[in-house]
N, C-alpha and C positions, 0 to 999 in steps of 0.2 A: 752255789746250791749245796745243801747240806747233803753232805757222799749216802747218809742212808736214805734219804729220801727222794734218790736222785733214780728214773724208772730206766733198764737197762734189757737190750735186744741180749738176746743167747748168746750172740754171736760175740757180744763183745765182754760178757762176762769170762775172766781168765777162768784158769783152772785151781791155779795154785796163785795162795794170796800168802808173802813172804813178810814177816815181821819183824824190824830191826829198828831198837831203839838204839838211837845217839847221843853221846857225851862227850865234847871232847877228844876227837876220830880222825883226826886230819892225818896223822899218822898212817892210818890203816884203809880209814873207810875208801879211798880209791882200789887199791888190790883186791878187797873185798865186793864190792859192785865189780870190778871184773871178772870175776869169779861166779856171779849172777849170770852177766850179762853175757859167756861164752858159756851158757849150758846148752847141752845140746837139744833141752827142750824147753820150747822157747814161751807156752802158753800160761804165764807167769806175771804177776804184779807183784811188787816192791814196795810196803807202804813204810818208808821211813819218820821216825818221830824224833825230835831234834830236841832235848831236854836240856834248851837255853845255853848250846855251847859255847864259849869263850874265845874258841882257836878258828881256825879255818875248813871245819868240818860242812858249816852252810854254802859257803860256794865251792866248792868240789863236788858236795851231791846236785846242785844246780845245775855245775858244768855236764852233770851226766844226765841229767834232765832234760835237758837240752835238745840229746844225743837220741833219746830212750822214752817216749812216753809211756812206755811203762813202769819208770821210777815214779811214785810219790811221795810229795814229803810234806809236812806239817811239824809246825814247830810250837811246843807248850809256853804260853805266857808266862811261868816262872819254875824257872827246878824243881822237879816234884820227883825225882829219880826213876827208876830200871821199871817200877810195877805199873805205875803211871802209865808211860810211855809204852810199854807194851799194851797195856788196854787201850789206850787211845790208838792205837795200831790195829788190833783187833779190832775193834769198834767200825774201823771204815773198811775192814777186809771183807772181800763180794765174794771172793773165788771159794769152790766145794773142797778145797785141801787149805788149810792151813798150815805154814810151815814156819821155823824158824833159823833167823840167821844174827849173830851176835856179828857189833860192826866194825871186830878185827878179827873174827874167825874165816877161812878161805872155803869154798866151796870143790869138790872135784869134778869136771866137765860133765860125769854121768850122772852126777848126782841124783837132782829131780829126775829123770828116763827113768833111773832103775829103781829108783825108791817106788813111786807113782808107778809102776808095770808092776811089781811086785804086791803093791796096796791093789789095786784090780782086778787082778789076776787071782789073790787069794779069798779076796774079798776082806780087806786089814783095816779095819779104821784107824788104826795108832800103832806107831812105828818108827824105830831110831834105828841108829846106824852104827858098828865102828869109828872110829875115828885115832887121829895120829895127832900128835902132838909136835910146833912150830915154835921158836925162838919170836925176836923182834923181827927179824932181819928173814923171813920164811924157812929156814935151815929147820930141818926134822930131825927131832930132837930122839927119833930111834925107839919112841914110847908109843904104842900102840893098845889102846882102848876098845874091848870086845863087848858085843850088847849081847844081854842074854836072849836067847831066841824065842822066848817069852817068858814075861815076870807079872805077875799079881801084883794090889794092892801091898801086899807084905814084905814082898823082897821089892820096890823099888824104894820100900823106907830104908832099904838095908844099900841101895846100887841106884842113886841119878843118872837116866843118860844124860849125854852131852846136850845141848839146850840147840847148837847148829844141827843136829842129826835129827832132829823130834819135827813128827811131820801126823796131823790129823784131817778127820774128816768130819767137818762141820758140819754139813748137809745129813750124816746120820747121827751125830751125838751132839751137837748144838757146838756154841762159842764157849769158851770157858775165861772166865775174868782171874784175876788174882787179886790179895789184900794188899795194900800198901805195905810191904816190907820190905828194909833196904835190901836185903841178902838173902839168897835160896827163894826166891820167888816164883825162876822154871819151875824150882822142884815142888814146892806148892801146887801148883797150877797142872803138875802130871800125877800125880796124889788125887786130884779133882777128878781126873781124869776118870782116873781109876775106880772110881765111884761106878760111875757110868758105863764105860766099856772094861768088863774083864781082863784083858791081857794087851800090855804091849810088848808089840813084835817086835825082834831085834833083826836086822838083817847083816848078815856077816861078812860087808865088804868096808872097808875104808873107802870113805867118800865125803868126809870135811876132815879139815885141819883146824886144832884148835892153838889160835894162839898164848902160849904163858906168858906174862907181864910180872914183872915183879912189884908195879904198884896196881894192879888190877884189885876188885873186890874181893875175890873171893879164894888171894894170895893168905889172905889174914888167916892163917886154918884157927889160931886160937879165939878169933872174933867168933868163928860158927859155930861154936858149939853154944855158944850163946841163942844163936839162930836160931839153930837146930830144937836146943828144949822150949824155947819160945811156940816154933811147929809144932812138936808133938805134944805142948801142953794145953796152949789154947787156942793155935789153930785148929789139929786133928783131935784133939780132947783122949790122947791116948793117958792109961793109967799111969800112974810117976812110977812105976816097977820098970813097966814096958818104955817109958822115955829114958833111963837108966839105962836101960838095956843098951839101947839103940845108941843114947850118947858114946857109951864107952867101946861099944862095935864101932862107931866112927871113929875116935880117939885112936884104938889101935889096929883099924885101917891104915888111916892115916901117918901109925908111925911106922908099919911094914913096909908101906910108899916108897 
C-alpha cells in the first residue's frame, strides 16, 4: 500500500519522522541506528532511503528491521544521489517533527527529549543543535560547533547548521522538498525553510557527533564553491555583488578553519 495513502489511528502516528539517506554505509550505518535506537525518547520512525548501495549497507539496516519496527527502508531503482533520497524520505514521513540524521553521523542519548521539550515548550518550529566533531573510528576530534541561538534568512547564508542537529515542524509550516543537487542540498532546503518560518533556533548543548571522512562529499571544500554560486545564483536568485560576497566569506571562513 502506498505509505501516503495508507489511513492511520493517532495512536500509531510517531511523533518524530527521522530522515536518512544511504550510500554506501556499511561502515557506519550500524553505530548510527544505535544511536537512534537508545534515545531516550522513543516516539520515533526512521525512514531510510537506500540510493542503490554497492557494499553491505541493505542487510545490516534489515538486521535492524527486524529488531525495530520502527526502521523503514526503501531503496531507489537507480542512483539518483543525497536530494533524491532525502525527498523520497520526506515524502513517506507521517510524524509532526521532521528530523534529520546523516548515515554515519552519531546521535547523543538525549538528543530527540531535549531538542523536542524545548520546540514545545517555546513553541520552535525550527531548530539545530551544537555539535562535536568524530574521526572514522568515533574518537572526538576536540572540535565543537555552536548554533546560533537564532539566525534569519541572511546569516544562515553566511553559517549552515549541521544537517544531524536540524529538526522541524511539519504540521505548522508544511514539508519542504529540495532540487536535485549533488552538494549543499540541507543547506538549500534550510534557506526554504527560512522563507516560511523567521528564525531558527539554535540550542546550545552538544547532542550529535559529526562524523569527518576524508572521502566524504563535502570534504572537497574547493568543489563548493562551485556549489555555492550555483545556490545563490540560480537557486536563490541572489544579485552576483551579494553571491561574491558571500563566496569569498566562505572562502576565507574556510581558511581561518
Amino acid at each position: 500500500m502506498d505509505q501516503n495513502n495508507k489511513i492511520y489511528m493517532e495512536e500509531d502516528i510517531p511523533l518524530v519522522s527521522i530522515i536518512m539517506p544511504v550510500y554506501n554505509s556499511e561502515k557506519y550505518i550500524g553505530r548510527t541506528l544505535e544511536s537512534v535506537i537508545s534515545q531516550s525518547f522513543n516516539d520515533w520512525e526512521i525512514i531510510i532511503v537506500d540510493d542503490c548501495s554497492t557494499d553491505n549497507s541493505a542487510n545490516i539496516i534489515k538486521s535492524y528491521m527486524n529488531e525495530d519496527k520502527r526502521i523503514k527502508y526503501y531503496k531507489l531503482k537507480i542512483n539518483s544521489g543525497a536530494a533524491i533520497s532525502r525527498n523520497t524520505a520526506i515524502k513517506n514521513a507521517i510524524g509532526k517533527y521532521i528530523a534529520f540524521l546523516d548515515s554515519d553521523d552519531i546521535w547523543h542519548p538525549e538528543k530527540l527529549s531535549k531538542q523536542i521539550e524545548i520546540m514545545e515548550k517555546n513553541d520552535y518550529n525550527f531548530t539545530c543543535t551544537d555539535y562535536n566533531k568524530i574521526d572514522d573510528n568515533d574518537l572526538d576530534l576536540n572540535k565543537t560547533i555552536k548554533a546560533d541561538l537564532r539566525a534569519d534568512y541572511n546569516r544562515i547564508l553566511k553559517s549552515c547548521p549541521g544537517n544531524s542537529t536540524v529538526v522541524y515542524n511539519s504540521h505548522a509550516i508544511g514539508k519542504f522538498y529540495i532540487p536535485n543537487i549533488r552538494k549543499r542540498n540541507d543547506y538549500v532546503m534550510w534557506l526554504q525553510v527560512l522563507k516560511v518560518e523567521k528564525y531558527l533556533y539554535g540550542i546550545n548543548q552538544t547532542l550529535t557527533s559529526h562524523r569527518l571522512r576524508e572521502n566524504s562529499i563535502s570534504s572537497n571544500k574547493k568543489s563548493l564553491v562551485k556549489y555555492h554560486w550555483n545556490i545563490y545564483r540560480n537557486i536563490e536568485k541572489l544579485s552576483i555583488r551579494k553571491s561574491i560576497y558571500l563566496i569569498v566569506y566562505w572562502i576565507i571562513k574556510s581558511i581561518l578553519k
